[in-house]
N, C-alpha and C positions, 0 to 999 in steps of 0.2 A: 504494500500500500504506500511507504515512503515511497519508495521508488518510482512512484510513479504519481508522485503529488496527490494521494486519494486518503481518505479517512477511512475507515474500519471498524464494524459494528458488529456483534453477537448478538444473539440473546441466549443462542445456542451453542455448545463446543462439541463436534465429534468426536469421539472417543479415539483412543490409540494414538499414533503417532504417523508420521508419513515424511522417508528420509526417498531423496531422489538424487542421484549425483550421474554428471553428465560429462566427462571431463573433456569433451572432444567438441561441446558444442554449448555458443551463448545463448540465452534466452532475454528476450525485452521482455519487460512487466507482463505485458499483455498475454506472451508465448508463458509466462510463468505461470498466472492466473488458471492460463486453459489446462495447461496440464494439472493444477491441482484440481480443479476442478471434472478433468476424467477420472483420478481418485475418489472425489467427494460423491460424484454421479454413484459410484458400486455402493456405497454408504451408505445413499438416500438423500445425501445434502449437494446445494450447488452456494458459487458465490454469483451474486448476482450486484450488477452497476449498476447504480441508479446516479447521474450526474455525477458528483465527486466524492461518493461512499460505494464503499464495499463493503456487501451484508452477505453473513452465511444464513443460507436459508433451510430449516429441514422440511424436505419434499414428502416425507412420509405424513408429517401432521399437516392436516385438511387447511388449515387457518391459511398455514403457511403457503402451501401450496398454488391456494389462491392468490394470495400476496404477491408470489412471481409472477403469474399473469398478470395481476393488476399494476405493477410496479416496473414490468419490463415495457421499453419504449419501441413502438415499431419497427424494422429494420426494413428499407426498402425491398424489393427483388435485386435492384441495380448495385445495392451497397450489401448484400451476402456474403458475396465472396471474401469481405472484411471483417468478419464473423468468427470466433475461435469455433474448432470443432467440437468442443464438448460446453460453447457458451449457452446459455439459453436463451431466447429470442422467440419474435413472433415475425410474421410473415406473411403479408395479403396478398394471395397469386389471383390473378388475373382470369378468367375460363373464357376464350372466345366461342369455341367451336363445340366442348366437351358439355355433356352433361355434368350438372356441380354431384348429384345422387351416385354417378360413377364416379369419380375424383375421388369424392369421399371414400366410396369406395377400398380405393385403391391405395390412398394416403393413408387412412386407417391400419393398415396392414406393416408401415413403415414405423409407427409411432414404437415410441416405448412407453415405459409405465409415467413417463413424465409429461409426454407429449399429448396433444388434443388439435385437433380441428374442428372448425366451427363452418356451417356454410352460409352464405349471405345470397342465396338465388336469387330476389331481387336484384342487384347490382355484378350478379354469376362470378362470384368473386369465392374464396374460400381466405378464411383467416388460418393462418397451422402454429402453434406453439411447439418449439423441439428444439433441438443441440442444432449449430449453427450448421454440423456436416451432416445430419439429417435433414436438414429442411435445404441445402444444397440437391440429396439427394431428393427430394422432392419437388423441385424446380424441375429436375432434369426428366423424374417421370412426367410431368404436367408436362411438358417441353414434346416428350413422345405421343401422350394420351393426343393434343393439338395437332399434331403432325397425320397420326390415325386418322383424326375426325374430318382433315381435311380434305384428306386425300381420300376417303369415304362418301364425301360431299361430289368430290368432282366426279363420278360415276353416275351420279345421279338425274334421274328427269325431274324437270320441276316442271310445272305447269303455271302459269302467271293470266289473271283476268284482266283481262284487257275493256277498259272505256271507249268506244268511239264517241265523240262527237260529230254531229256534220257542221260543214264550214258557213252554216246559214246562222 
């Protein structure tokens, strides 16, 4: 948390200890974070940012649970890739082509026990909450499901009703 100019908060302490030594290779704050944080993931606990605090959160108790959803801030599609792989985050994908009830589907199946999608059919949008390399991978299947439905579409007859008017 010094090291990276950020404050630090419990309420919680995981038990045991957790020694990591790497002697071949530097870590920035941020790479440091994520790997405790693939530790903390087997645990039950995650650390999660909220602007310039770092809170450990436990994922098992319900309160908390919720707290990371509601305290985690959007992360674009566009800005993912900046994402640690074991951060947690949220993520509104986009559905042009796909049914949101297949998506679901199918993102369902990617989750873990921390992870949730929500779907927003109005706006055919899916919100997904999960570890930064999960909801990569979940880009990439949404990326294919698009691809299918498109390319499903162009085989298709459409039939269109057509208005005449006369020119009187």
């Amino acid at each position: 948390a010094e090291e990276s100019d950020l404050s630090f908060s419990t309420d919680v302490v995981p038990t045991g200890t957790f020694n990591y030594i790497d002697r071949d290779q530097r870590f920035t704050p941020k790479e440091a974070i994520d790997l405790v944080n693939g530790y903390l993931l087997i645990k039950g606990y995650t650390i999660v940012r909220k602007g310039k605090m770092l809170l450990v959160i436990d994922l098992e108790d319900e309160l908390d649970a919720q707290l990371v959803r509601d305290l985690l801030v959007e992360t674009p599609v566009s800005k993912l890739k900046d994402r640690g792989e074991y951060e947690i985050t949220k993520t509104r994908f986009d559905l042009n082509s796909v049914d949101a009830a297949e998506a679901e589907q199918q993102i369902s199946q990617l989750l873990s026990p921390v992870g949730s999608v929500v779907v927003i059919p109005g706006a055919k949008q899916i919100m997904a909450t999960e570890t930064g390399g999960t909801l990569r991978v979940i880009q990439e299947v949404l990326a294919s499901l698009e691809k299918s439905a498109l390319e499903a579409e162009k085989g298709k007859l459409h039939s269109y009703l057509l208005k005449v008017a006369t020119a009187d």
